[in-house]
C-alpha positions as CSV (number, residue, x, y, z in Angstrom):
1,X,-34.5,-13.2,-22.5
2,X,-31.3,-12.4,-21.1
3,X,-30.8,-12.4,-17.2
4,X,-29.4,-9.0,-16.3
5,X,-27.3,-10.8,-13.6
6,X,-25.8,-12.8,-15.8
7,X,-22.0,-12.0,-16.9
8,X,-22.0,-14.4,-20.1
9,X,-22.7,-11.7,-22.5
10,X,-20.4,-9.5,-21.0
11,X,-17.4,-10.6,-20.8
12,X,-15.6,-8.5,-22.8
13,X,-16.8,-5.4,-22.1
14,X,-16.7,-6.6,-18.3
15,X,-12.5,-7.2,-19.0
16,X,-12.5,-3.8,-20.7
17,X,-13.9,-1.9,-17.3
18,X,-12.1,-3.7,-15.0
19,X,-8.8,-3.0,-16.5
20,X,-9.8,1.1,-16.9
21,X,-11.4,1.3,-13.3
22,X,-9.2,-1.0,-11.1
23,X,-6.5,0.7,-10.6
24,X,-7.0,1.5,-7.2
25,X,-8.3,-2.5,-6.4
26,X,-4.7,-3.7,-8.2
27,X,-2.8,-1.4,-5.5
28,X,-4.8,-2.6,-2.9
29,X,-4.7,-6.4,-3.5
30,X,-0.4,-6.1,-4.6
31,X,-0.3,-4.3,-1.1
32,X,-1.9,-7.0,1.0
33,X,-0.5,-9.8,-1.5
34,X,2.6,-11.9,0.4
35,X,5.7,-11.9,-1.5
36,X,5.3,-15.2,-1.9
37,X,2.9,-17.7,-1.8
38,X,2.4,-21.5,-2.4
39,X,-1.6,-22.0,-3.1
40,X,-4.1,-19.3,-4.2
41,X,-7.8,-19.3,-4.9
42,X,-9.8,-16.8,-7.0
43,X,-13.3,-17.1,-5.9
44,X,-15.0,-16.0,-8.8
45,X,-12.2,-14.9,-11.1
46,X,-14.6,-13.6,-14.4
47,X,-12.0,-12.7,-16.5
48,X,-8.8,-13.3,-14.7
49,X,-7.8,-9.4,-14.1
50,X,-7.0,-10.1,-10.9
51,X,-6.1,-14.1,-11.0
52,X,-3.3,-12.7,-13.0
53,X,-2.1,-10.9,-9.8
54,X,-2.5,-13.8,-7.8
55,X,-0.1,-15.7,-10.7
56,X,2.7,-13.3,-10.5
57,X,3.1,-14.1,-6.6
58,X,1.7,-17.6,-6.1
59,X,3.0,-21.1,-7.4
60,X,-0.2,-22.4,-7.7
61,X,-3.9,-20.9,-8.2
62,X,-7.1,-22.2,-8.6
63,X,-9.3,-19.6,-10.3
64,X,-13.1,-20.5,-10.6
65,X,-16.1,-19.1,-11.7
66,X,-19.5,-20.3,-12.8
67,X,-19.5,-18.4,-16.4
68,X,-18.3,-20.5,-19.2
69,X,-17.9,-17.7,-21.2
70,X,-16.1,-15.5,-18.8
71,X,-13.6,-18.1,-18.1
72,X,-12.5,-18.6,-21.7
73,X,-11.9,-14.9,-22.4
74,X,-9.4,-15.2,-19.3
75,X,-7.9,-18.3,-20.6
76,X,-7.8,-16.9,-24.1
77,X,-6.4,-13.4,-22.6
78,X,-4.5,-14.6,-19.5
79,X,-2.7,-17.9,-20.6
80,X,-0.2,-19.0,-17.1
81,X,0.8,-22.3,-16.4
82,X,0.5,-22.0,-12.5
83,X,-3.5,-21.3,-13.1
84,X,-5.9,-23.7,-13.1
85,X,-9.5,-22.6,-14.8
86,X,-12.8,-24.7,-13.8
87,X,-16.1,-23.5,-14.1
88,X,-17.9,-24.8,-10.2
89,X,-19.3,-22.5,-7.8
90,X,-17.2,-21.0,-4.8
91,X,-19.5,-23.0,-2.1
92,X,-18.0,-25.7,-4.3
93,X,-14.5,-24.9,-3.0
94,X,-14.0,-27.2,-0.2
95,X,-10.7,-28.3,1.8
96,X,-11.6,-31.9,1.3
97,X,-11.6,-31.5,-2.4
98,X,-8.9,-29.0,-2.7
99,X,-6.9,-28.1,0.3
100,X,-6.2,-25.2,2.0
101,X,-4.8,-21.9,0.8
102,X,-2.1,-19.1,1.5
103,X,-4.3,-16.6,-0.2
104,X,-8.3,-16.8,-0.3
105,X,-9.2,-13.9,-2.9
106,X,-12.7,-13.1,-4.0
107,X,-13.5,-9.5,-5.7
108,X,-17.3,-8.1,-6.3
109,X,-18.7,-11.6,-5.7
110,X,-20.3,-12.2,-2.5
111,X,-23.3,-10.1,-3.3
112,X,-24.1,-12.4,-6.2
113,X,-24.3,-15.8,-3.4
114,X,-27.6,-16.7,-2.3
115,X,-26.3,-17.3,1.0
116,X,-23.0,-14.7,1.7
117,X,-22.7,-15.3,5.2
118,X,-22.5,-19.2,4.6
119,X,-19.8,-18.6,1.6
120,X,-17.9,-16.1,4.5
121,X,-17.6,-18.9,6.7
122,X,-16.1,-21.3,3.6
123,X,-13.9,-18.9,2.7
124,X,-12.3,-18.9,5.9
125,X,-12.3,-22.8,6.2
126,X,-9.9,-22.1,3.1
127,X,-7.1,-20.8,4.4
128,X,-4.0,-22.1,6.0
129,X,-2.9,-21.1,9.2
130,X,-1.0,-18.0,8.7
131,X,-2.5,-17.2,5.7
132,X,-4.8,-14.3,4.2
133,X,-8.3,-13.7,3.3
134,X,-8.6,-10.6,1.0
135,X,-12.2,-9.4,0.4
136,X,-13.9,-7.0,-1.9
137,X,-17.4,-6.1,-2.5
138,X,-19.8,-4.0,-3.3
139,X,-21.8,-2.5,-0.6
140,X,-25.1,0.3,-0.9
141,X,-27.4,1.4,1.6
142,X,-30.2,1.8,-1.0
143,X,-30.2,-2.1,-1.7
144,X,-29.7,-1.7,-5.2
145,X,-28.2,1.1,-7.4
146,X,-30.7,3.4,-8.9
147,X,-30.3,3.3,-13.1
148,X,-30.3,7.0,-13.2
149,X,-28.0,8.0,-10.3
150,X,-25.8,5.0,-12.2
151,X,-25.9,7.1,-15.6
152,X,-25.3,10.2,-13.7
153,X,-22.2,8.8,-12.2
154,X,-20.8,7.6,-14.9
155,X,-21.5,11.3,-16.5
156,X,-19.5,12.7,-13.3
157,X,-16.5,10.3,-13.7
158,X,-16.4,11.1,-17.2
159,X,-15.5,15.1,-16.6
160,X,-13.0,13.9,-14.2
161,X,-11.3,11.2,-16.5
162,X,-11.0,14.0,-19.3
163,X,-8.4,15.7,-16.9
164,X,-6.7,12.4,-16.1
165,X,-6.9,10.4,-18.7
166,X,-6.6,10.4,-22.8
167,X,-10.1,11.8,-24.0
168,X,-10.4,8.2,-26.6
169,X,-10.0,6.0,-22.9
170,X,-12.2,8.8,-21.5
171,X,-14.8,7.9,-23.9
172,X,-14.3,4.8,-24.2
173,X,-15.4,4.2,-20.2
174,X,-17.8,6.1,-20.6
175,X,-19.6,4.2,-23.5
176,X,-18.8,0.9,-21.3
177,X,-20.6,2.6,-18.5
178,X,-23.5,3.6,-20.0
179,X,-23.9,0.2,-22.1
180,X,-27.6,-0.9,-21.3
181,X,-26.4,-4.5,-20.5
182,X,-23.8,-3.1,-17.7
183,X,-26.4,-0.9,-16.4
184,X,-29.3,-4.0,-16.7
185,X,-26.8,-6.1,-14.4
186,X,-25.5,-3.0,-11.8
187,X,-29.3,-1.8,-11.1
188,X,-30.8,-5.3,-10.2
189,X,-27.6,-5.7,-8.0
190,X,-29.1,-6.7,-4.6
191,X,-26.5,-5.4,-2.0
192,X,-25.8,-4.6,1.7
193,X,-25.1,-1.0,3.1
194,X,-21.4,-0.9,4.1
195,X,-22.6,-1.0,7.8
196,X,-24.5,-4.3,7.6
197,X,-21.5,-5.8,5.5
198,X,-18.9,-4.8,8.2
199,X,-20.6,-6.7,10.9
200,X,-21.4,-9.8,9.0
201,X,-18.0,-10.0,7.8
202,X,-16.4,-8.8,11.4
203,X,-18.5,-11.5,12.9
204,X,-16.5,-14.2,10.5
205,X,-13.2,-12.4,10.9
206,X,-12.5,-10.8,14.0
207,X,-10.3,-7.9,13.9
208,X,-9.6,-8.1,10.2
209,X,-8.8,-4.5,8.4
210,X,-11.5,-3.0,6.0
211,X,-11.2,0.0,3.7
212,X,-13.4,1.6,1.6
213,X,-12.6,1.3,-2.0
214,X,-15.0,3.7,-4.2
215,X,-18.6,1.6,-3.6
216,X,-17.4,-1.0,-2.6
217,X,-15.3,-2.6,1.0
218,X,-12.1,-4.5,1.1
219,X,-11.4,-6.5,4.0
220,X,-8.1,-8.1,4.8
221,X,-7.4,-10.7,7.4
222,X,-4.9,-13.4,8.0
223,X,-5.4,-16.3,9.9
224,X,-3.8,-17.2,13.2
225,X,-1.1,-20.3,13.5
């Protein structure tokens, strides 16, 4: 039987959705990106949507994630020679093992840790002085995402997207929304209301900027000298 919180089956259909519905994260993480950068980390990178990012600015990233099959479909899709694929966990990640960072990136992760608030703290043992952490996850007061209010919302972004979008890519999300596996994974999601996750993350990185970003928060910080 196939656990719903896994991402191995999906991997494909996972790339397809991120690429349709993270426009708004790419804008975001570009913005807060440094022109520049020595070292990056993508703390569970799946497919490598937003590694990619992290390639085009950084000399060096380390993109990891425990899904075999995830990580080939971003080494298959996203070849780049300044990447570095391993499949380890993101406590894994140390600064003994690996150094430090100039960007520590993690996108719709955290919630999937059995510990977050331990995995805040190594995040921010990551970076180097003067660096940044950028943070995004998904956040809920109801704990988990009701199945139905998920189909319904994926009915109500579909009459927007026929106004924004072609009607084939229209349909196409929508069928990637409504596939039983995606909604199997987003409804035994186990997340914090955006309240909670503001504090926990506050307490870890004082005065650090967060923004809403459709369900989910996006924090930005950047360590001090």
């Amino acid at each position: 039987m196939r656990d719903p919180q896994s991402f191995d089956h999906l991997a494909a259909r996972y790339d397809r959705l991120a690429e349709l519905l993270g426009a708004e994260l790419r804008a975001w993480l570009l913005f807060h990106l440094p022109p520049r950068a020595d070292r990056a980390v993508d703390l569970g990178c799946g497919t490598g949507v937003h590694t990619e990012l992290l390639a085009g600015r950084c000399d060096e990233v380390l993109a990891v994630d425990l899904s075999a099959p995830m990580l080939e479909h971003a080494r298959r899709r996203r070849p780049h020679r300044g990447v570095r694929w391993e499949r380890r966990d993101l406590r894994d990640v140390t600064p003994r093992e690996d150094g430090r960072f100039d960007v520590v990136f993690s996108a719709y992760t955290l919630h999937h840790v059995p510990d977050p608030d331990t995995a805040l703290h190594r995040m921010r043992s990551l970076v180097r002085p003067g660096g940044r952490v950028l943070l995004v996850d998904l956040v809920d007061g109801r704990g988990s995402p009701p199945r139905g209010w998920l189909r319904a919302e994926a009915w109500r972004t579909f009459r927007g997207d026929l106004r924004r979008r072609p009607v084939a890519e229209a349909v196409e999300l929508l069928r990637l929304q409504l596939d039983p596996d995606w909604l199997d994974h987003q409804s035994t999601d186990r997340l914090r209301s955006a309240e909670d996750w503001d504090a926990h993350a506050r307490a870890v990185f004082p005065g650090a900027s967060i923004v809403p970003l459709h369900r989910a928060h996006a924090l930005a910080w950047t360590a001090g000298p």
